[in-house]
C-alpha positions in Angstrom: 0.0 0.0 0.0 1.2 3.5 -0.7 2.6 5.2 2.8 0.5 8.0 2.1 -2.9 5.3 2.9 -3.5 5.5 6.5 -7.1 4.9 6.9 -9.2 1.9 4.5 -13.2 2.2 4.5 -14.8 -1.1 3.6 -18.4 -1.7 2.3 -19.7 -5.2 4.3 -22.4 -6.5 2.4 -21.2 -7.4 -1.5 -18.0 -6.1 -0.5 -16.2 -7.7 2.6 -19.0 -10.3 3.2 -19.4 -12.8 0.5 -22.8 -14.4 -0.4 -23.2 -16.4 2.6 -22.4 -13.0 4.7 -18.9 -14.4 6.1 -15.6 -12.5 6.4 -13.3 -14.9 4.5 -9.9 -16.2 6.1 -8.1 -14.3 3.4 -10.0 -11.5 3.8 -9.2 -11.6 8.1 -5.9 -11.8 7.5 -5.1 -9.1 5.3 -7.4 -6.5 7.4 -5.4 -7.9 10.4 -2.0 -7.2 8.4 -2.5 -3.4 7.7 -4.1 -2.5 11.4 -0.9 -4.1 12.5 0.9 -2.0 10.1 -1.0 1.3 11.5 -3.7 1.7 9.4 -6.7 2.5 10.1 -9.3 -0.1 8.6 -13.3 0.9 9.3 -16.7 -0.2 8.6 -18.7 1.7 5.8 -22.1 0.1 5.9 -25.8 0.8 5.0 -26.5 -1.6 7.8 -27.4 -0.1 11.5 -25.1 -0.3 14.4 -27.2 -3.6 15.1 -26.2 -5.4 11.9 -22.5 -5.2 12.8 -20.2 -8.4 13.5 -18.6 -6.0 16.8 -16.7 -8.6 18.1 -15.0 -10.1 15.2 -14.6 -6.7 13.2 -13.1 -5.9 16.7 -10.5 -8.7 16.9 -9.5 -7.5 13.6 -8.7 -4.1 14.9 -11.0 -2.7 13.3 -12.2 0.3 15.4 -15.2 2.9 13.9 -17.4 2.3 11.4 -19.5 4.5 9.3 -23.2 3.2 9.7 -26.9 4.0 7.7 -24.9 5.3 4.8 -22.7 8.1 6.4 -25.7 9.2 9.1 -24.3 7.8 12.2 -20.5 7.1 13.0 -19.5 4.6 16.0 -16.4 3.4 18.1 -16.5 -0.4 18.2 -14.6 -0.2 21.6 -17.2 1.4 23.8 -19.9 1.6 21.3 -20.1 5.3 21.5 -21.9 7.5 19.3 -19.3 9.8 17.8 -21.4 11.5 14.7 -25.2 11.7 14.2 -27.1 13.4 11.4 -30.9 12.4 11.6 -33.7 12.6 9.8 -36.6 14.2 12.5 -40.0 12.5 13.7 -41.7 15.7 12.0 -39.8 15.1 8.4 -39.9 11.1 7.8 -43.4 10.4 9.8 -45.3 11.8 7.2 -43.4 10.1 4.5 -43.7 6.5 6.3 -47.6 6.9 6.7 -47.9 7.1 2.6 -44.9 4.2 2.2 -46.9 2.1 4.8 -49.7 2.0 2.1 -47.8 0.3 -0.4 -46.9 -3.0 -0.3 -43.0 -2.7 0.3 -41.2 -4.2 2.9 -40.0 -0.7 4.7 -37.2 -0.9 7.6 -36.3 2.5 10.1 -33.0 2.6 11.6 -32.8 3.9 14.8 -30.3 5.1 17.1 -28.0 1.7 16.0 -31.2 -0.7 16.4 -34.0 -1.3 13.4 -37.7 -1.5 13.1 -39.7 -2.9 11.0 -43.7 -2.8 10.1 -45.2 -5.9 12.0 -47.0 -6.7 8.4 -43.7 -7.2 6.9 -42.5 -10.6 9.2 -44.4 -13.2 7.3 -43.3 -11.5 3.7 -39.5 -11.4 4.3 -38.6 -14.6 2.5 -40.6 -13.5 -0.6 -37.3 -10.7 -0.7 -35.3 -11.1 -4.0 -31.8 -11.6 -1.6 -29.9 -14.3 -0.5 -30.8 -16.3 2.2 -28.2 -14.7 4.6 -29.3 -11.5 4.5 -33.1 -12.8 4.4 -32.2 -14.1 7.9 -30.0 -11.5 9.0 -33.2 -8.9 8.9 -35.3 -11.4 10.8 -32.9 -11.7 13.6 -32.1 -7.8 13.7 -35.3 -6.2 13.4 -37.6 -5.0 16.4 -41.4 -5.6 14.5 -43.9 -2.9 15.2 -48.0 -2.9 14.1 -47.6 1.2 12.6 -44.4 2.2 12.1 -45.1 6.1 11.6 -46.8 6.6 14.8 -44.1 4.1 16.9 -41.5 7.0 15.9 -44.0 10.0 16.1 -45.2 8.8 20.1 -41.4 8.5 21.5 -40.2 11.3 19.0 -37.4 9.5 17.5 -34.8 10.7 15.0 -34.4 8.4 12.4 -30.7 7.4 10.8 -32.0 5.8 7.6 -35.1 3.9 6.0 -34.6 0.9 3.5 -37.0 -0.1 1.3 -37.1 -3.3 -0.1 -39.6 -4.4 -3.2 -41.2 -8.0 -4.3 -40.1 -9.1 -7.7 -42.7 -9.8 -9.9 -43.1 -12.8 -12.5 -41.9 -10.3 -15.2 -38.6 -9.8 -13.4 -39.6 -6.3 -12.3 -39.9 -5.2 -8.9 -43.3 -3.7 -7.3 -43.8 -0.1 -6.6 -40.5 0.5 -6.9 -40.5 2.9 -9.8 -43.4 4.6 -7.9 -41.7 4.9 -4.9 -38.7 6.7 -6.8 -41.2 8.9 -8.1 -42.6 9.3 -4.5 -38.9 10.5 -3.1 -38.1 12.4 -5.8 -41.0 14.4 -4.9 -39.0 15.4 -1.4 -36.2 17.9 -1.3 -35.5 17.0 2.2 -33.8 13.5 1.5 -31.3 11.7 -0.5 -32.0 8.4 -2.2 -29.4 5.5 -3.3 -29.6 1.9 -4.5 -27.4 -0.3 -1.9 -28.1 -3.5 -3.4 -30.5 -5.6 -4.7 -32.7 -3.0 -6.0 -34.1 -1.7 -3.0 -34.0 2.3 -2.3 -32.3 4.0 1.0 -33.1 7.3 1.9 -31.6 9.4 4.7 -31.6 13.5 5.4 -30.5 15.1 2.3 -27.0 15.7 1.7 -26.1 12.4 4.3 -23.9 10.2 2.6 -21.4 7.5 3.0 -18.7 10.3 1.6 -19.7 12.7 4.5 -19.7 9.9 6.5 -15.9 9.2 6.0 -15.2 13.0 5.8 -16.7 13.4 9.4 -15.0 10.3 10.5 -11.3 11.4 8.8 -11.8 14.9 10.6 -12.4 13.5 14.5 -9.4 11.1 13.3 -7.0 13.8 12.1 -6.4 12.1 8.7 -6.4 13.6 5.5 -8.7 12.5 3.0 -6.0 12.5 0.5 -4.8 9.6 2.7 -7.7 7.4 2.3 -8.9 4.4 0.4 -12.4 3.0 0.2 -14.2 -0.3 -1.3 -17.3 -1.2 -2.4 -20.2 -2.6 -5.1 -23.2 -0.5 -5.4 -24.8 2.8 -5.9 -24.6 4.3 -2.1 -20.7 3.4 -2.3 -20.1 5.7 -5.5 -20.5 9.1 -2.8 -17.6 7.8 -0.6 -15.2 5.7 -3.7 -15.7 9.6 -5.4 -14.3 11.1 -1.6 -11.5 8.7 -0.9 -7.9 9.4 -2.8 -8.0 5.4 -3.7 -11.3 4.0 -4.9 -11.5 0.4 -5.8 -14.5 -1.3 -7.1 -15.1 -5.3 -6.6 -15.6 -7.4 -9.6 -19.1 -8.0 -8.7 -19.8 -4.6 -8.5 -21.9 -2.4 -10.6 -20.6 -0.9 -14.0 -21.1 2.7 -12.5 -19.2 1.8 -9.5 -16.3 0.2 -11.4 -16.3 3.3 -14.3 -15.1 5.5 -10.9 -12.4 3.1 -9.6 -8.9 3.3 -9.8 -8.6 -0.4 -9.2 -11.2 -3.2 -10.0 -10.4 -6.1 -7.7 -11.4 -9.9 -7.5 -15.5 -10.5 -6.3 -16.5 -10.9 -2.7 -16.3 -14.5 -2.7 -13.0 -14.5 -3.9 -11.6 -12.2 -1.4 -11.6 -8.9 -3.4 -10.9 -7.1 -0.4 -7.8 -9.5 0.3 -6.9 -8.4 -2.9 -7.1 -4.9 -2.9 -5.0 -4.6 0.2 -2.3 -6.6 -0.6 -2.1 -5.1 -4.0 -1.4 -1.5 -2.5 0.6 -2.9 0.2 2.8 -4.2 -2.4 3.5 -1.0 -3.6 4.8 0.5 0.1 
């Protein structure tokens, strides 16, 4: 790795998580290899605090991670909050009572945790995703009957919302051209894809990039000393904010147009790859 990389952001899911949602050996050991060599190696995640693997990430030393796309940032050690930028009860409630009509399966994050509507539970395997991450949301989510007015009674401040859609016979995905159209209509949020085809939103302007340059400013590092992996569409803000930016080989074409590298996929250890290739060049 060039000497002038001191701090690696890696995407988890398509990224440093292969299919079945597992770290790989290879993958452990070169994350292990440049924290030993100083580095700073963190999490950049759509996922809540919640959806973390703390403990191994951990014994990794691996130490913050950037979660909800950039709207919250954490320290693994103590699991303090270190950066928030929310979306507020009197902004998304309004929005969630329309999504709640559709039939979508609709997640809120929420300070590290996530809630789901209650109708959703018996639809989740019906979710065009692996079975990993099928499982992982029905072990991580809190199930409520109305989401909206959960959040509106205890006035919480909301990191992100994921949609997810059910694909249809054609191959096409339902409602979710119509709820494009639907946040598109609100100025007060930012949209992404983060992987198989379902739509994110958080406060507008909140991105995995502003994540990483909140993170790199409490940190003291220079963004020019920073490298960052991932696959989909809400990695393109923070691979167009880090010096390095290296796209997986299973990731999207408009992610890999950006990179400076393309490495191998997720199951073949991309990230391994990507690490040892710069650290080659030290």
């Amino acid at each position: 790795m060039s000497k002038n990389i001191r701090l690696i952001a890696l995407d988890m899911d398509g990224t440093l998580f292969n299919t079945q949602s597992e770290i790989t050996k290879e993958n452990q050991q070169a994350i292990r290899a440049a924290s030993d060599r100083g580095i700073t190696v963190v999490i950049s995640t759509g996922r809540p605090y919640v959806g973390l693997p703390k403990e191994q990430l951990f014994s990794l030393g691996v130490e913050y991670a950037i979660t909800t796309n950039g709207a919250a940032l954490y320290r693994l050690m103590d699991d303090a909050l270190l950066y928030s930028d929310y979306m507020s009860p009197q902004q998304v409630c309004p929005m969630i009572e329309e999504l709640q009509k559709k039939d979508i399966h609709m997640d809120a994050f929420i300070d590290g945790g996530c809630y789901c509507v209650a109708s959703c539970r018996d639809k989740i395997d019906l979710l065009s995703m692996p079975l990993s991450i099928r499982e992982y949301i029905k072990n991580t989510r809190v199930f409520v009957p109305d989401l909206a007015a959960y959040i509106r009674e205890r006035q919480l401040f909301v990191q992100k919302m994921t949609l997810n859609f059910y694909r249809q016979p054609d191959g096409s995905f339902l409602l979710r051209d119509d709820v494009i159209q639907f946040l598109s209509a609100h100025s007060t949020v930012s949209f992404v894809c983060g992987g198989y085809h379902n739509i994110e939103f958080t406060k507008y302007g909140v991105t995995k990039g502003t994540g990483l340059e909140n993170l790199c400013k409490q940190l003291q590092i220079p963004l020019s000393e920073t490298m960052a992996c991932g696959d989909t569409e809400n990695d393109i803000p923070i691979l167009n904010t880090a010096a390095v930016a290296v796209a997986m080989g299973n990731a999207t074409p408009e992610v890999k147009q950006i990179a400076d590298f393309v490495t191998l996929t997720n199951d073949e250890s991309g990230v391994a790859q990507a690490i040892n290739h710069f650290l080659c060049q030290e």
